[in-house]
N, C-alpha and C positions, 0 to 999 in steps of 0.2 A: 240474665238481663234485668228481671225484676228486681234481683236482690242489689244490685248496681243502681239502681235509681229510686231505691226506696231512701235513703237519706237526702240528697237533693229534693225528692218532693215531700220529705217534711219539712225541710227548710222552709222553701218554697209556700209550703201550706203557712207555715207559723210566720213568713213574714210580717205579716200586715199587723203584729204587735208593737211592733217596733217603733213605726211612723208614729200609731196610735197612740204608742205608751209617750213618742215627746209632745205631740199638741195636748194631748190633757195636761201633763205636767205645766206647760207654757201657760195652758188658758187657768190655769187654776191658780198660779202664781203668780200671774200678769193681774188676774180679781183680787186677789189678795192684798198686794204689793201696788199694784197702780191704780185699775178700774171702779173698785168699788171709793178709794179713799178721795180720786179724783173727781168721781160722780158727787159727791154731800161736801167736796170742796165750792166747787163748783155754785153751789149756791150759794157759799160763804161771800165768795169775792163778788155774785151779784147782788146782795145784798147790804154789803159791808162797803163795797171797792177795793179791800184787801185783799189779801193769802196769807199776811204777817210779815213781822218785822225780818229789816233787811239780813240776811247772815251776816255780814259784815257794817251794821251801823254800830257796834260797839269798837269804839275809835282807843285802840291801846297805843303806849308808845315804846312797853319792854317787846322785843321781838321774841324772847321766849313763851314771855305768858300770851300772848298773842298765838304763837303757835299752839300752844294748849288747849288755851282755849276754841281756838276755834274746828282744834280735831278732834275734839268731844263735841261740839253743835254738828260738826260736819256729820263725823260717822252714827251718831245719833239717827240723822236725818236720813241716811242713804243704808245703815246694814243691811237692810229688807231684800234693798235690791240689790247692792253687791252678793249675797249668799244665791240669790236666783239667776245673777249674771254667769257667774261661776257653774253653777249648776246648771242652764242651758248649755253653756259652751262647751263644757265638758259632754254631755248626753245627745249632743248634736254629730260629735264625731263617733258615736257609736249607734246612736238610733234611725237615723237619717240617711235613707240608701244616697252613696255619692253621686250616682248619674244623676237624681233629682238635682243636688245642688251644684253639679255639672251645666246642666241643660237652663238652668237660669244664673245664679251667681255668679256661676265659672264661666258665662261669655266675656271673653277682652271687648267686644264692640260696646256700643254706647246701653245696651240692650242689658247686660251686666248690671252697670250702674240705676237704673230703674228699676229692673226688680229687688237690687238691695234696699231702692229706695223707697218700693211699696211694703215691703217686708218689715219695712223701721215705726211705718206709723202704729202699729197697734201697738209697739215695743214700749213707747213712750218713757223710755233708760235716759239717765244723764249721762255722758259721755264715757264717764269710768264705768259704772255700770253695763255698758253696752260694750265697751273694750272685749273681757271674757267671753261672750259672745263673736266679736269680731275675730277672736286666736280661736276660736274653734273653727269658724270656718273656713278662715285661712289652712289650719292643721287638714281640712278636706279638700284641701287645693282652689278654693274659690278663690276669683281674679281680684286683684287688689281694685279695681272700680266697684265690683259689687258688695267687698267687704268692706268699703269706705266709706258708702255710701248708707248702707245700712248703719253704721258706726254712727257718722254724722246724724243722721237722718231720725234717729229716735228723739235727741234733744231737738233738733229744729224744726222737724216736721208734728212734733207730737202735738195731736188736737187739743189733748186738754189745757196743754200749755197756752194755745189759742184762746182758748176759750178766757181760762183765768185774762190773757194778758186784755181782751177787749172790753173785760168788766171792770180792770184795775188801770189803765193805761190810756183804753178808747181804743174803736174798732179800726183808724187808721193805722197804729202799729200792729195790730193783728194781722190786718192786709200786707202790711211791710211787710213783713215778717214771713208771712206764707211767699210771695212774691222772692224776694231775697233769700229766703230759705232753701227754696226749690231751685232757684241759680247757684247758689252757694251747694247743697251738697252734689247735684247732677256736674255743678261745671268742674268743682276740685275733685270731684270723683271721677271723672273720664279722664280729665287732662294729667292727670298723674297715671293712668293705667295708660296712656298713649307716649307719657316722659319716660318710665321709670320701668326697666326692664326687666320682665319677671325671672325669675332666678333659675335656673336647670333643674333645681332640685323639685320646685314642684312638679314640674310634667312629669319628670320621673316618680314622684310621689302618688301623680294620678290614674299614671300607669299601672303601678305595685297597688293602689286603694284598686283600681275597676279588677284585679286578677282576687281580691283578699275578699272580694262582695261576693263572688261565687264560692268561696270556700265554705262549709259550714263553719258555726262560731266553735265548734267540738273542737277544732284543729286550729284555729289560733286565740285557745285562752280562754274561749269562756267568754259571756259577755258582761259579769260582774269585774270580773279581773280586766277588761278591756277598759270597762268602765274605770273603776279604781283608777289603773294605769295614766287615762287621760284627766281625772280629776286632780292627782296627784301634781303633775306636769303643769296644769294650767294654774293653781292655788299659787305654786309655788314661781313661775313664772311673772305673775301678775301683782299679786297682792302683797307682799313685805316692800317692793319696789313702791305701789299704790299709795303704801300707807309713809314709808318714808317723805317721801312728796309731797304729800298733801302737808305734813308737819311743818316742811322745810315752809311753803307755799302761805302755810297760816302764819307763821316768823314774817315773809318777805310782806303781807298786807299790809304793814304797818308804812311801807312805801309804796305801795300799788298803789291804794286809793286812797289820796288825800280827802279828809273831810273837813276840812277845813270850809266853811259859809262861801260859796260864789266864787274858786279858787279854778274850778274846772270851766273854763270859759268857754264859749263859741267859737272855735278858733280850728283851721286846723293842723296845729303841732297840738290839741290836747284830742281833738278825732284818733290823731296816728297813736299817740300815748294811749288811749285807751281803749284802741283797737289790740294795741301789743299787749298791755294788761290784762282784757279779757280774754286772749288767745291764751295767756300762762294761767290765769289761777281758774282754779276748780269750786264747781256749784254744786249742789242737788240741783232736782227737777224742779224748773220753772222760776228758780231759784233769781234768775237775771231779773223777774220782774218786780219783787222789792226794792230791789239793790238799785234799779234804774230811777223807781217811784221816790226810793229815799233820797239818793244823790240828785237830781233833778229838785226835788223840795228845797237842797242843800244850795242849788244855784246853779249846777251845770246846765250846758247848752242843749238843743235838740239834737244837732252834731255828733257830740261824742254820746250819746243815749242811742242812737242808732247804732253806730259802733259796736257800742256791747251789745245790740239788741240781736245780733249776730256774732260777734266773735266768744260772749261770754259762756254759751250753752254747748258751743259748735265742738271748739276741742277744749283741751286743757294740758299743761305738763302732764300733772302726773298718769292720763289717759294715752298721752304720746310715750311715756315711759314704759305701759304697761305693754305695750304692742309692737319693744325693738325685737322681740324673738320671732315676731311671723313676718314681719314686713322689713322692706329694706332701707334702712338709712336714711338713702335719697326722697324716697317716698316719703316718709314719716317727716321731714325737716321741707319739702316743697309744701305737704298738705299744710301745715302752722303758717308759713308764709303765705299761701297763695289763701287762708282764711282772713289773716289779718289783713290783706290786702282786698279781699272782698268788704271787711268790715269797713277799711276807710273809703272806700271808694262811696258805700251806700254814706256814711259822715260828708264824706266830700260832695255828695248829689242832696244833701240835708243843707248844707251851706248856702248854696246857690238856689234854695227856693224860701 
């Protein structure tokens, strides 16, 4: 009997490495990569009213060198976090006992989507970025509320972004922004986990994960090979898709946003236009708020600055690209819709005051 229960309770004993081993990696890579650069930003924009120039104020008219150009500023700006996106999401399906992310992310009720949504604020990922994260815990069987909302919720909920936007913008689109943020990822993150039916294969998956948690890692691989395994899988899933995208995405700017002096008016057919624009193209973090300060300088309305003040962080192609392997179809093409349609509705309540 002893000898029968002596490897379960080494398991057993050695677990608590596990959990351990991913919040340090998270907390030390989240300092790295978000915390500390956001802290001494921070001062910048209160003292300046900047963060810097917009990623998209250099106004091209070849579609190539536009795409070029702008996926050398892009990936510049975002490698840090994309390498750590990847690398959470991958170490989350192997370090992270599943009943935990069961018992919160995997609830389908409204309960789901708030804890994804608490979980996003210290993440402070721009969308792509936080995608690889979202296919990992998809791959753990979490409900598409609680991985959507988490998704969403790093770019819209992130404080620091708050922070930057009320020293560069003013503290009323701060409050927007938190207000509309918190409806935007809570409402499109339930109502898609209540539309769009989860597929057979995960309960089954979560069945086959709750039997592999009591196995030791001896008997399925090893936990570096388990590792490998899911790094492998997610790199290759997300990121040649990621990067094509964004290429294609820096070619299309040269029709997304016009810069043309007073051209984006108060109007709304140009709310709905740049609700749909900031729904496709892709930012870094906090990224919407030069881009809003520059074009608003340029002569657009309050209208369509609300707009993107929500749709430009929320998703993007090449973030809905990265995530048709965990989620399904329906899902991924109502959340784009039902974002863009959050962003005009906040333009269309910008109109009328």
């Amino acid at each position: 009997m002893a000898t029968q229960s002596a490897p379960a309770e080494r398991v057993s004993a050695f677990a608590w490495w596990k959990p351990a081993l991913f919040f340090l990696v998270t907390a030390v890579g989240l300092w790295y990569v978000k915390w500390q650069p956001y802290y001494f930003k921070a001062f910048t924009a209160a003292e300046t009213h900047s963060i810097g120039h917009s990623i998209i104020a250099q106004a091209e008219t070849h579609p190539f060198q536009s795409a070029i150009d702008y996926s050398v500023v892009y990936f510049l700006a975002v490698w840090k976090a994309a390498v750590l996106g990847v690398l959470l999401g991958s170490l989350i399906q192997v370090l992270l006992p599943r009943n935990w992310l069961l018992k919160t992310l995997g609830q389908t009720r409204f309960g789901g989507a708030l804890f994804g949504a608490l979980f996003a604020i210290p993440g402070m990922m721009c969308t792509c970025c936080a995608a690889p994260v979202a296919a990992g815990m998809r791959r753990q069987s979490v409900s598409m509320g609680g991985a959507l909302a988490f998704w969403m919720g790093n770019p819209l909920l992130n404080p620091a972004t708050l922070v930057f936007m009320g020293f560069v913008l003013g503290w009323q689109f701060a409050l927007i922004r938190v207000v509309a943020g918190l409806v935007t990822v809570l409402g499109v993150a339930w109502m898609v986990q209540q539309w769009v039916k989860e597929p057979d294969i995960l309960s089954a998956r979560a069945k086959s994960n709750a039997l592999l948690d009591n196995i030791p890692s001896q008997q399925t691989g090893g936990f570096l090979r388990r590792w490998a395994s899911a790094l492998w899988w997610l790199f290759w899933s997300t990121i040649p898709v990621y990067i094509l995208a964004v290429f294609i995405l820096g070619a299309a700017r040269v029709w997304l946003f016009p810069h043309a002096d007073g051209i984006i008016e108060n109007n709304l057919f140009w709310v709905v236009a740049m609700a749909i624009a900031g729904c496709l193209f892709v930012i870094p973090t906090a990224a919407e708020i030069p881009v809003i300060q520059t074009l608003m300088a340029a002569g657009m309305g309050t209208a369509p600055a609300m707009a993107l003040l929500i749709t430009l962080p929320a998703v993007s192609l090449p973030s809905l690209v990265m995530l048709h392997k965990t989620f399904p179809a329906k899902a991924l093409w109502l959340t784009g819709l039902m974002v863009i349609v959050c962003g005009s509705v906040l333009g269309g309540l910008a109109l009328m005051f």
